[in-house]
C-alpha positions in Angstrom: 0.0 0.0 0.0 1.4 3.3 -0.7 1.6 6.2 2.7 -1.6 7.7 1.8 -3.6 4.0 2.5 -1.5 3.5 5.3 -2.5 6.9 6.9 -6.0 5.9 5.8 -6.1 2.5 7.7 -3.7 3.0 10.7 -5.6 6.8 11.2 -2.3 8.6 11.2 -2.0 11.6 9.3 0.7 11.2 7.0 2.8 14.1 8.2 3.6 12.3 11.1 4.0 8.9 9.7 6.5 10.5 7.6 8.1 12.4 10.9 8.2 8.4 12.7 10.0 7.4 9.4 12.7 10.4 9.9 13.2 9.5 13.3 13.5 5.6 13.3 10.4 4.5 15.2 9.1 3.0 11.8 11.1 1.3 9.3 10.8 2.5 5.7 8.7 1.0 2.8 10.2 -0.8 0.3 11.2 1.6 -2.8 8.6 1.2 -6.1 10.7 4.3 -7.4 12.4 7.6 -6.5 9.6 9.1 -5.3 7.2 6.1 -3.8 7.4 3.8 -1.6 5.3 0.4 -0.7 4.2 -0.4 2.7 3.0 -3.3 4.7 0.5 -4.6 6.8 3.4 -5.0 9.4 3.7 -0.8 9.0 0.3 -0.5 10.1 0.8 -2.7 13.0 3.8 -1.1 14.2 2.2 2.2 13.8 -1.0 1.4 15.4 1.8 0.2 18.2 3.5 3.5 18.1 0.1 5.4 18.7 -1.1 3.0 21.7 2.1 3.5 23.6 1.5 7.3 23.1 -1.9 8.0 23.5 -2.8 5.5 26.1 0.3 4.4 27.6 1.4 7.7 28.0 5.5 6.7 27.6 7.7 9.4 25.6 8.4 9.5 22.1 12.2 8.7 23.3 10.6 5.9 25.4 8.5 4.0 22.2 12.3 4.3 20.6 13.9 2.4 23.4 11.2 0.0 23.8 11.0 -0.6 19.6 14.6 -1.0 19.8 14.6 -3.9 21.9 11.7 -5.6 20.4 13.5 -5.2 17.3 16.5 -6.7 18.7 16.5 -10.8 18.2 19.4 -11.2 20.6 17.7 -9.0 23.6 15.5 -11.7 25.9 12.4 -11.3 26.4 12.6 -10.3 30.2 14.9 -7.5 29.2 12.4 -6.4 26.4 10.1 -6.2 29.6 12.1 -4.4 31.5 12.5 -1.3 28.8 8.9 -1.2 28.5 8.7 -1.6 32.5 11.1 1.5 32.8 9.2 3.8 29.9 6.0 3.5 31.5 7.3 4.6 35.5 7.3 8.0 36.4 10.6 9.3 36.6 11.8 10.5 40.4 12.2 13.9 41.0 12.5 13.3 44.8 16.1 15.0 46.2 18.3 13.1 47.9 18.0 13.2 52.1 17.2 10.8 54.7 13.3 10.5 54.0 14.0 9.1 50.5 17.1 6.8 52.0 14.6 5.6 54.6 12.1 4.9 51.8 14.8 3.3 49.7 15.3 0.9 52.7 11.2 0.0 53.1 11.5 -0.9 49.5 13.8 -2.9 49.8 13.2 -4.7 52.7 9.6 -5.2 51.0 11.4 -7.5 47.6 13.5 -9.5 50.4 10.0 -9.9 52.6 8.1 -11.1 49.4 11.0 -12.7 47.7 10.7 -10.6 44.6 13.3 -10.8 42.4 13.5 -7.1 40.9 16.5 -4.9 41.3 16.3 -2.8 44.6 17.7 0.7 42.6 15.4 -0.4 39.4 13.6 2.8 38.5 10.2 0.7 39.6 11.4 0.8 43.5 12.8 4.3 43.2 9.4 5.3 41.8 8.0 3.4 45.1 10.4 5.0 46.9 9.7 8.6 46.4 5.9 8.4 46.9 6.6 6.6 50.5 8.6 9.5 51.0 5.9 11.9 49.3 3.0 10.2 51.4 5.1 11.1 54.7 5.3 14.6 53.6 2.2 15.1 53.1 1.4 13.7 56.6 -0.1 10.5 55.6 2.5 8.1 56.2 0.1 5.7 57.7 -0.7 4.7 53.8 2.3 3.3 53.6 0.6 0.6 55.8 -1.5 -1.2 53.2 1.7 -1.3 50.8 1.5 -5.1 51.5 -2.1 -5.2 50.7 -1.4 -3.7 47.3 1.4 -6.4 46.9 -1.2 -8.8 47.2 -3.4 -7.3 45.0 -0.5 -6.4 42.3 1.5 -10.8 42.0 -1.9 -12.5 40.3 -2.3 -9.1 38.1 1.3 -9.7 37.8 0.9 -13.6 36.7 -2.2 -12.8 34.2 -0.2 -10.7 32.5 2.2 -12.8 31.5 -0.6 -15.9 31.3 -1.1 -14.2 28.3 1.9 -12.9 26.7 2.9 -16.8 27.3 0.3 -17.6 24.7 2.3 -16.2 22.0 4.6 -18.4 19.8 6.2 -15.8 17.4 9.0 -14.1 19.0 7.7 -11.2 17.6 4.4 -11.5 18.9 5.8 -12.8 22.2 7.3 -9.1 22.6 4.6 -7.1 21.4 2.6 -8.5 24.0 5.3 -8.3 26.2 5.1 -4.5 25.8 1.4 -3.9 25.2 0.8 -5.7 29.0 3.2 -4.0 30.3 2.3 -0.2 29.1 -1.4 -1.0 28.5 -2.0 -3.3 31.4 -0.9 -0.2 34.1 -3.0 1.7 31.7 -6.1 -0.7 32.3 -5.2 -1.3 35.5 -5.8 2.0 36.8 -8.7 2.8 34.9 -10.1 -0.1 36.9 -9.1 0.8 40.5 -10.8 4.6 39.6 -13.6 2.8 38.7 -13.7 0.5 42.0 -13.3 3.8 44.0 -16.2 5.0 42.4 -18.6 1.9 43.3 -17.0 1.2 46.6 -17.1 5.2 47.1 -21.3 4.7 46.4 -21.8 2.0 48.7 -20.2 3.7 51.9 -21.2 7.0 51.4 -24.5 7.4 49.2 -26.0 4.2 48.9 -29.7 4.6 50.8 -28.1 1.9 53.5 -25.6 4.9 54.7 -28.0 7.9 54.3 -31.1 6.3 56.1 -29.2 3.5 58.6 -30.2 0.0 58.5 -33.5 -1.0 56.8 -36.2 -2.5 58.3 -37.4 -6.0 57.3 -40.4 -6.3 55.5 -43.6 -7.3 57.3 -41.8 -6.0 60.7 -42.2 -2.9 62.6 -44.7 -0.1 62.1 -46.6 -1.9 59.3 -47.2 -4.7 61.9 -48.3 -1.4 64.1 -51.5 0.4 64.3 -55.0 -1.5 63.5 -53.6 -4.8 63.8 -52.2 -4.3 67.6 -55.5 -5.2 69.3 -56.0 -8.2 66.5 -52.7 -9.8 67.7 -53.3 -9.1 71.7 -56.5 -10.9 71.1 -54.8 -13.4 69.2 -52.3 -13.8 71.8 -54.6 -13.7 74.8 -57.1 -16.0 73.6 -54.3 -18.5 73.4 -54.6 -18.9 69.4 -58.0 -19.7 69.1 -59.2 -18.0 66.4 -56.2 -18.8 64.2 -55.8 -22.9 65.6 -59.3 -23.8 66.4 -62.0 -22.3 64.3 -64.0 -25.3 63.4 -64.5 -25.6 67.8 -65.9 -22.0 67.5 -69.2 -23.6 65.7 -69.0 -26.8 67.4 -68.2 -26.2 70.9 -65.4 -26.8 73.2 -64.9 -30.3 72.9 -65.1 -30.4 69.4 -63.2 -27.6 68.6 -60.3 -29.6 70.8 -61.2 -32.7 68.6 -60.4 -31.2 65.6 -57.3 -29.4 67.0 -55.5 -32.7 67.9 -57.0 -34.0 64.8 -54.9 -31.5 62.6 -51.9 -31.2 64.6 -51.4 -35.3 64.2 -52.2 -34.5 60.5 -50.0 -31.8 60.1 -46.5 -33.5 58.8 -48.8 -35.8 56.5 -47.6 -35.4 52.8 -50.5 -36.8 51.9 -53.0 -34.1 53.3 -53.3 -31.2 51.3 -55.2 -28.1 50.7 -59.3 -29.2 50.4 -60.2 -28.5 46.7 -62.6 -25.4 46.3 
């Protein structure tokens, strides 16, 4: 396909596929003369690549070229390639260096040797942890830094799915690419997720007609048991259930009405005894 298809299908406006060509994040078509060029379907993928990384993922032009470099790479493993992608997508520290940041260093670290994770204490992951321990104490809410286990626990089987899936992949090439879409698009997702979990949990606790009013009354209990039927169920209960156990012995008398009392209390477990057709 020639640029102007490719701009048409990847929805790139061909000044800027023609600025990724200049600078190396796309590799360029295959010559059909001096002035054209032929493109692939594999140019539309990398460039609908390029764009997700960018738009969603959020990483740095300079970033997608580090990252594209590696994939590109045949000789750089696959846990490397995840580690350039893992490094584009964390927010760089801009914490100075003192004793709150060197005590935070320390937390992080002795979090990996608690949970036996095997990441690299001065990675740019656990210096990004680092400096919002350090930011959370400033801003006088070190006790978060208590549920940093909790979110541990929530981030190892996020961790394992991710690469559930990129283990799926056969091709080296689409190994990485999913290596680097979970990565970058996974925090993306992730996120987007936990905001909207705020929001329902948020609901529940403070909005939800259980908070507002307090705890909701069963049905058939309380004051629409109230009123009229009070006397009913004194009389009811005074009389010793006779109106509601014995009402054939109201038309019968006494004895009868005891009669037919013992008579449907022996009959009352019988399968066999049913309702009396209308």
């Amino acid at each position: 396909m020639r640029i102007g298809e490719l701009s048409r299908r990847s929805g790139v406006p061909v000044p800027t596929i023609k600025y990724y060509l200049r600078e190396g994040l796309l590799s360029a078509g295959e010559l059909t003369s001096p002035n054209q060029a032929h493109y692939s379907t594999g140019h539309e993928r990398r460039l609908r690549l390029i764009r997700a990384l960018l738009d969603v993922g959020g990483l740095s032009l300079a970033a997608i070229g580090e990252v594209l470099e590696a994939m590109d790479d045949p000789e750089q493993p696959v846990h490397k390639v995840l580690g350039v992608a893992a490094d584009g997508v964390t927010p760089a520290g801009e914490e100075g260096a003192g004793p709150e940041l060197e005590d935070a260093r320390e937390e992080v670290a002795e979090l990996l040797r608690r949970r036996d994770w095997q990441a690299d204490e001065r990675s740019p992951a656990a210096e990004s942890l680092a400096g919002v321990l350090s930011a959370l104490r400033r801003a006088g809410h070190g006790g978060y830094i208590d549920l940093l286990d909790v979110y541990a626990d929530a981030a190892e089987p996020v961790a394992r799915a991710d690469l559930d899936y990129v283990q799926r992949r056969v091709a080296r090439e689409d190994l990485v690419e999913s290596v680097v879409v979970g990565t970058v698009l996974g925090e993306a997702m992730f996120g987007a997720l936990r905001r909207l979990a705020h929001i329902d949990v948020s609901f529940r606790r403070f909005e939800s007609p259980q908070y507002l009013s307090g705890p909701v009354e069963r049905e058939g209990s309380g004051a629409e048991d109230g009123g009229e039927g009070g006397d009913e169920r004194g009389d009811e209960r005074g009389g010793g259930g006779g109106e509601r156990k014995g009402g054939a012995g109201a038309d019968t008398g006494a004895d009868t009405g005891a009669d037919a009392g013992a008579d449907a209390h022996a009959h009352a477990g019988d399968p066999e005894v049913g309702t009396p057709e209308a």
